[in-house]
C-alpha positions in Angstrom: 0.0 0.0 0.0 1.1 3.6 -1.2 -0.1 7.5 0.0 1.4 10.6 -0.4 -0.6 13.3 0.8 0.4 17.0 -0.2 1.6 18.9 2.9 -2.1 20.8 3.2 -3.6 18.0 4.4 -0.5 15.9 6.7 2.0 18.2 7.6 5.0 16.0 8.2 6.8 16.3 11.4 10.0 18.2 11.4 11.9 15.8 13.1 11.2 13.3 10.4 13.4 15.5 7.6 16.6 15.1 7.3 18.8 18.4 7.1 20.7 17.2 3.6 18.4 15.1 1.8 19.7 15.7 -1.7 18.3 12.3 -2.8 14.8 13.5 -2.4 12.5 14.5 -5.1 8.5 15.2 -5.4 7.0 12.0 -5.0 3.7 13.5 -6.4 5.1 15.3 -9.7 4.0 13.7 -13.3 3.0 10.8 -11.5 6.8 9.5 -10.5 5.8 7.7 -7.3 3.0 6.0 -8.2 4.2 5.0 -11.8 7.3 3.3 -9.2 5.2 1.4 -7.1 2.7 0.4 -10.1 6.4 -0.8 -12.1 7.5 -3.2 -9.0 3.9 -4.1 -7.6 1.5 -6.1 -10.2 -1.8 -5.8 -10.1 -1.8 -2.4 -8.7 -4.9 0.2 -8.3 -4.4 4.1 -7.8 -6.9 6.3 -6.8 -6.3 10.0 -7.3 -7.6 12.3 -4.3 -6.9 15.9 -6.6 -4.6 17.9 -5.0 -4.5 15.9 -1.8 -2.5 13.5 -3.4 -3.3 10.1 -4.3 -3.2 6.3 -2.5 -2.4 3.1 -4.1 -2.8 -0.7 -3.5 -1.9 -4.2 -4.6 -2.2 -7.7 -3.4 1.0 -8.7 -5.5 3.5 -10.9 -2.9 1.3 -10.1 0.3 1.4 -12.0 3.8 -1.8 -14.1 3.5 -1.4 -13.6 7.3 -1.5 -10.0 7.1 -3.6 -9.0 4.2 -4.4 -6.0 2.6 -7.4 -4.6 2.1 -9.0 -1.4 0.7 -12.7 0.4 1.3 -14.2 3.4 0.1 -17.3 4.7 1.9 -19.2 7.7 1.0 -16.4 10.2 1.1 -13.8 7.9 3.2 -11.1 6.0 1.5 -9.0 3.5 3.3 -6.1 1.3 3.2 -5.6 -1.1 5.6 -3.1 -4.4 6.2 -3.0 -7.0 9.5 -5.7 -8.9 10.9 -8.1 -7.8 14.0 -8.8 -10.1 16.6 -11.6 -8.7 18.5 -13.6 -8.0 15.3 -16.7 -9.5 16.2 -16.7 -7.2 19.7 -15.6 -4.2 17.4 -18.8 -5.4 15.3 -20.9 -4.9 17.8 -19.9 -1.9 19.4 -20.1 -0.2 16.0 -23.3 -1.7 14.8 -21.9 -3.6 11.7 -23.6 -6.2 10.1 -21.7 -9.6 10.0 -20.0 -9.3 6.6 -17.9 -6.4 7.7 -14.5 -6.8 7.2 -11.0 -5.0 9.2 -11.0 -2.2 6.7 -15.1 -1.2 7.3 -14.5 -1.5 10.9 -11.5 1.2 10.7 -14.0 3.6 8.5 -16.9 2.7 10.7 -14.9 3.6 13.9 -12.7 7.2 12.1 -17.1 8.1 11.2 -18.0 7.7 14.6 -15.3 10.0 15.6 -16.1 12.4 13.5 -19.7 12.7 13.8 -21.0 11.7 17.2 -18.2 10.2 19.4 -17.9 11.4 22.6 -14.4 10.3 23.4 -10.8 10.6 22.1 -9.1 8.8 19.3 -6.5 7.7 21.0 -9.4 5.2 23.1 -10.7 4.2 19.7 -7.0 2.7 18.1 -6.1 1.4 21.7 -9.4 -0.6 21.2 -8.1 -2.4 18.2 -6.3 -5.2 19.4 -4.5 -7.5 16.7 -1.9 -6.5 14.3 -2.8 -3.7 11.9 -1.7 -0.6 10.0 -4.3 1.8 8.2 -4.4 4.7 6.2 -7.7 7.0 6.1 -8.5 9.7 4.1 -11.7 11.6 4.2 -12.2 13.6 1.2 -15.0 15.7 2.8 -13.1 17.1 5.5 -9.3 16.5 3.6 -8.1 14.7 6.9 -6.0 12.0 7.1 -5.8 9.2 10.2 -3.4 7.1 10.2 -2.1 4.3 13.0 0.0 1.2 13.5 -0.2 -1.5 16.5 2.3 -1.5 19.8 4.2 -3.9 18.3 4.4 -2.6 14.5 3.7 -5.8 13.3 3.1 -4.7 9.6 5.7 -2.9 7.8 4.9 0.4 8.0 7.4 3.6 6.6 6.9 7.5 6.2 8.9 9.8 4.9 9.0 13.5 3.4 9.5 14.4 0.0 10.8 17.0 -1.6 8.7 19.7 -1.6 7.6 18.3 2.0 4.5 15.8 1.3 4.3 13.1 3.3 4.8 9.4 1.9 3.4 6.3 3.4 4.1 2.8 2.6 4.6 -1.1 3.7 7.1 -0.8 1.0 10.6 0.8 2.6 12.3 0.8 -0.8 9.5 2.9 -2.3 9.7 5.5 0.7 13.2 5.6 -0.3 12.3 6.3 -3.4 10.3 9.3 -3.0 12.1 10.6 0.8 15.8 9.7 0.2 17.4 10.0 3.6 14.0 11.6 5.1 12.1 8.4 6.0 12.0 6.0 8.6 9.5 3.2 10.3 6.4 4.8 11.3 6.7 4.5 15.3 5.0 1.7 17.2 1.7 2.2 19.3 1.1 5.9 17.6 -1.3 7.3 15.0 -1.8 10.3 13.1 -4.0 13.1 12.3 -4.1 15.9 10.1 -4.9 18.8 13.0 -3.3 17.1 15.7 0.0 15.6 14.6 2.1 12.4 15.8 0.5 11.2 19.3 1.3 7.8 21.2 -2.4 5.9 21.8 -0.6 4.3 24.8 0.5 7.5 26.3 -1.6 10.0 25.0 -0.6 12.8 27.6 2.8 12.4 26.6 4.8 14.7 23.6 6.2 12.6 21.6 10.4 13.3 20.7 12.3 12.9 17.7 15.8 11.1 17.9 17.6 11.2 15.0 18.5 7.9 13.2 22.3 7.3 11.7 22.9 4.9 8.7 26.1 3.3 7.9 27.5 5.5 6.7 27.4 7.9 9.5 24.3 10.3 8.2 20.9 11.1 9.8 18.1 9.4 8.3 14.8 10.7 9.6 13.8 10.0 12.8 12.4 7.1 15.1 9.9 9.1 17.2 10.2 8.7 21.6 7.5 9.0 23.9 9.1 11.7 26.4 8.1 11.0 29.5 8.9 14.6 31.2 6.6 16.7 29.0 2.7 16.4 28.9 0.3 17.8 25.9 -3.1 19.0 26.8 -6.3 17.4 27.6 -7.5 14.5 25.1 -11.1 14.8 25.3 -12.9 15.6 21.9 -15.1 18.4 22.1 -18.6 18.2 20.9 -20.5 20.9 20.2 -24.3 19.5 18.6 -24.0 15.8 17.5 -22.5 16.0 14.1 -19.4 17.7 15.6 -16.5 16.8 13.1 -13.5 15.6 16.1 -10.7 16.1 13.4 -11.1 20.1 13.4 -10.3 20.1 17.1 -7.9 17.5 17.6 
């Protein structure tokens, strides 16, 4: 799986971009990043989101064990790869029929947030329990939400182009691609949202702190992102004011 969203809508952390990253360029420009995955993945799908950016998909050389899967309802698109294991509670708690799958759960759960749930998204991910890593876009609101598991189970890698868009891919050599020397894992146990940034779902409170990764041959290479246990963000709570409050414009 494949996104690169233009800065407007994920602003990529600082700390993930490397201060000489001349083997960058702009993942999104005459198609370059998505005609590279397309070349080494068969059987590939894109889906163009505008100016947003665009995601892509395949099931060429999968994990059976970890599939992926990919949803579009009404105005939500999502990517998602792993397996769930307490999808029939999920299920319930959601009010899905029996047929859903992972991926419907994830959209059913970010549109619950968004419209009429009363508490944080941080509760929501922590609730998934399996292995798992998704990517959401909502078209209507031009939000991303994205999370991996505590034990980042699924290859998961971000990075930042170019011109500052951020990639997002179980694919490391096609971050590389796109990031050069500005990529690296996306961190365990943490998800990510368009207003609110990098947060840990295990210690929401926390801020979260960059420490800069070395490669062999002695340069930084993004960042593997810390939960610092000395500094504390604000309040988690989602405010809602009348029932189809949207979360993501205050979190």
């Amino acid at each position: 799986m494949l996104a690169v969203f233009d800065k407007s809508v994920a602003k990529s952390p600082e700390g993930l971009q490397s201060p000489s990253n001349e083997t960058a360029v702009s993942a999104l420009k005459d198609g370059f990043l998505a005609q590279r995955f397309a070349s080494n993945h068969s059987g590939s799908v894109t889906i163009n989101l505008g100016s947003s950016g665009f995601l892509a998909y395949s099931p060429d050389r999968q994990n059976p064990l970890l599939p992926r899967l990919f949803a579009v309802v009404d105005d939500i698109f999502c990517l998602f790869q792993g397996h769930i294991e307490n999808v029939a509670h999920l299920k319930q708690q959601y009010g899905l029929n029996k047929t859903a799958n992972e991926v419907i759960i994830v959209i059913e759960a970010y549109r619950t947030l968004r419209d009429r749930g009363p508490y944080p998204p941080d509760q929501v991910v922590r609730d998934i329990h399996g292995k798992f890593a998704f990517i959401l876009y909502d078209s209507s609101s031009k939000t991303s939400f994205l999370a991996s598991d505590v034990d980042g189970s699924v290859p998961f890698f971000w990075g930042t182009d170019s011109e500052g868009h951020l990639v997002l891919s179980d694919d490391a050599d096609i971050v590389k691609q796109g990031c050069g020397k500005s990529f690296a894992p996306f961190p365990k146990g943490c998800f990510f949202t368009s207003s609110g940034g990098l947060r840990s779902y295990e210690h929401p409170r926390n801020e979260l702190k960059p420490v800069p990764r070395v490669d062999s041959s002695g340069e930084v290479c993004g960042a593997n992102f810390k939960v610092d246990a000395e500094s504390k963000k604000g309040g988690t709570g989602m405010p809602r004011v009348d029932s189809a409050a949207n979360w993501s414009q205050h979190y």
